[in-house]
N, C-alpha and C positions, 0 to 999 in steps of 0.2 A: 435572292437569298442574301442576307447579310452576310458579314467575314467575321472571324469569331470574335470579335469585339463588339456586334452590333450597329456598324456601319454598313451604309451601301456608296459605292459608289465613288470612292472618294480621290483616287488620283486620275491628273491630268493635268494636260495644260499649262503646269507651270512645272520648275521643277522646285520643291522643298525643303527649306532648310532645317538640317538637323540640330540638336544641340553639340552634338559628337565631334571629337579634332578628326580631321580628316588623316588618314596615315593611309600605304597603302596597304593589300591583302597581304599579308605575313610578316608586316613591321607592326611592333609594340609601339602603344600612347608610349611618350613619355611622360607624362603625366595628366592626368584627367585635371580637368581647370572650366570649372564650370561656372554659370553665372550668377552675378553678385544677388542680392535680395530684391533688386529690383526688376531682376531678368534680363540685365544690359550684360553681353560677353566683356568682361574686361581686358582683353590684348585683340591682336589682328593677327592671331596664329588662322589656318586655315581649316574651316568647315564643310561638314558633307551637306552636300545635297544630292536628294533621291527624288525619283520618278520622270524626270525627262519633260522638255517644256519646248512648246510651241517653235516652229524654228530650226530644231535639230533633228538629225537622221532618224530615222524608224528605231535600230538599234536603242536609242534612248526612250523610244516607247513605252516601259513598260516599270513595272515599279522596283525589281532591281537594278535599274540606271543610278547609276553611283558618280557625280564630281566632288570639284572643291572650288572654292572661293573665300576670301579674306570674309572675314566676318562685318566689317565694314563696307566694301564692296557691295555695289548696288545694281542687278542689270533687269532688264527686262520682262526676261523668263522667269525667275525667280520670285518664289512669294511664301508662305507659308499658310496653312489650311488650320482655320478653327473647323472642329467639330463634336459635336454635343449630339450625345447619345440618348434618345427619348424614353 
């Protein structure tokens, strides 16, 4: 069965980057700075990624797996998922 978006299937394997500044659970953005027209982040404050990627402990298995990394910053795990909805 699909998730209520009409997706199946779709984490894994890597973990994904979000648009969102990474802060931790019970601190405030300070401010929300999202990206320019072209979809490029303009600074190297630090971003979330979700879902857990190849590599890392079980714990990060699953799709509440929560880091952070410079938005510049490039590793391995890391990727982010096109998905289109039929």
């Amino acid at each position: 069965m699909p998730n209520r978006f009409g997706s199946f299937d779709t984490p894994g394997n890597a973990f994904e980057w979000c648009e969102d500044e990474f802060t931790a659970y019970g601190q405030a953005i300070r401010e929300e700075r999202d990206a320019d027209a072209s979809g490029e982040i303009l600074d190297d404050s630090r971003r979330v990624l979700r879902d857990g990627g190849f590599g890392y402990r079980a714990c990060f298995c699953r799709s509440a797996a929560r880091a952070d990394l410079r938005a510049g910053d490039l590793d391995l795990t890391n990727g982010f998922r096109v998905v289109l909805s039929l």
